[in-house]
N, C-alpha and C positions, 0 to 999 in steps of 0.2 A: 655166739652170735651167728644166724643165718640172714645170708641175704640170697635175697629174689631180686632178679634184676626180668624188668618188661618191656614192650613199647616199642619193640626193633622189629622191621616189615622192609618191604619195599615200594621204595620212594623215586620220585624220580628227582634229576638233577634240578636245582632251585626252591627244592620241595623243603618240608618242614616235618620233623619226629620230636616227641617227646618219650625220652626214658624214663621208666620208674625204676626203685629199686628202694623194697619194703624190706626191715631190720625185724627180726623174731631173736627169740630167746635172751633177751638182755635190751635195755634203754642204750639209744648209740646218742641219746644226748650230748654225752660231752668228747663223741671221736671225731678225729677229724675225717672226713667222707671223699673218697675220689672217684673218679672213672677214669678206666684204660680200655686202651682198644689194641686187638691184635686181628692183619689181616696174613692171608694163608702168606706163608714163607717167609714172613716179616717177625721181626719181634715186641712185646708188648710196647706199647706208646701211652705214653702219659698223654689224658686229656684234660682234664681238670679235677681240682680238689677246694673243698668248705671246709671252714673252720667247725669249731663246734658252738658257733653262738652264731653263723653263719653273716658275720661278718665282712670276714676276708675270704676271698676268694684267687686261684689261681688257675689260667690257663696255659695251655700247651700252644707253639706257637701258631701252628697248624689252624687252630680253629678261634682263637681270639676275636673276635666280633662278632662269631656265627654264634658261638654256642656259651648257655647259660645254666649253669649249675645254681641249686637251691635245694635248702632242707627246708622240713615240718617236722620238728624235733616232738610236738604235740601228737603225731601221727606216725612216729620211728620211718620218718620216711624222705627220700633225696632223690633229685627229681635232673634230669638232663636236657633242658628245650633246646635242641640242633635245629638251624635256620640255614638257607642257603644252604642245602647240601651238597655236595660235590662228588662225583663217582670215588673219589681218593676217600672220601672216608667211609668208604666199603670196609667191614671189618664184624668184628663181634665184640661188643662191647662189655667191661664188666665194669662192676660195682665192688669198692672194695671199703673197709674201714681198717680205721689206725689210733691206736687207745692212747695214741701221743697229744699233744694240743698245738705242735707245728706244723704247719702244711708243708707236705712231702709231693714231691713226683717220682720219686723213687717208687716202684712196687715190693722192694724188699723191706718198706717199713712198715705197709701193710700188712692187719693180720688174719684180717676177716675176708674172702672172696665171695662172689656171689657165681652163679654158673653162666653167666652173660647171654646175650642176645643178640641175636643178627641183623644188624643194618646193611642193606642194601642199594646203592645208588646207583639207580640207571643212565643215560646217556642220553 
């Protein structure tokens, strides 16, 4: 499985991104899909994770009402709309999958990464 992960620019604070992050080499229909963010000197952050019927869903606590995770399992594809952005979640984001059917925020139970993308939040 490869992921692309898109959609990361700079924005300013209260502004609004959506990330993309398109799956090749294999149907990610039945993984469960996450996003992590990691900013310089910090370590990876759980954002949020879908289920693989996109169901259930989980947020990190950081961004619970800002931001919304969603697949197109029709289209190998999982989608991140960040609202109210905040300079704090400056960072590079990634895309990752997990061939389990439990939603994790763990990044070690992930097995697919994508090469993430740069959100920036201005002031």
């Amino acid at each position: 499985v490869q992921l692309q992960a898109s959609g990361g620019g700079l924005v300013q604070a209260g502004g609004s991104l959506r990330l993309s992050c398109a799956a090749s080499g294999r149907s990610v229909s039945y993984y469960t899909m996450g996003w992590f963010r990691q900013a310089p000197g910090k370590e990876r952050e759980f954002v949020a994770a879908i289920n693989w019927s996109g169901v259930s869903t989980y947020y990190g606590d950081s961004v619970k009402g800002r931001f919304t995770i969603s697949r197109d399992s029709a289209k190998n594809m999982v989608y991140l709309q960040m609202n109210s952005l905040k300079p704090e979640d400056t960072a590079v984001y990634y895309c990752a999958a997990d061939q389990g059917f439990l939603i994790s925020a763990n990044p070690k139970e992930y097995d697919y990464w994508g090469q993430g993308t740069q959100v920036t939040v201005s002031s």
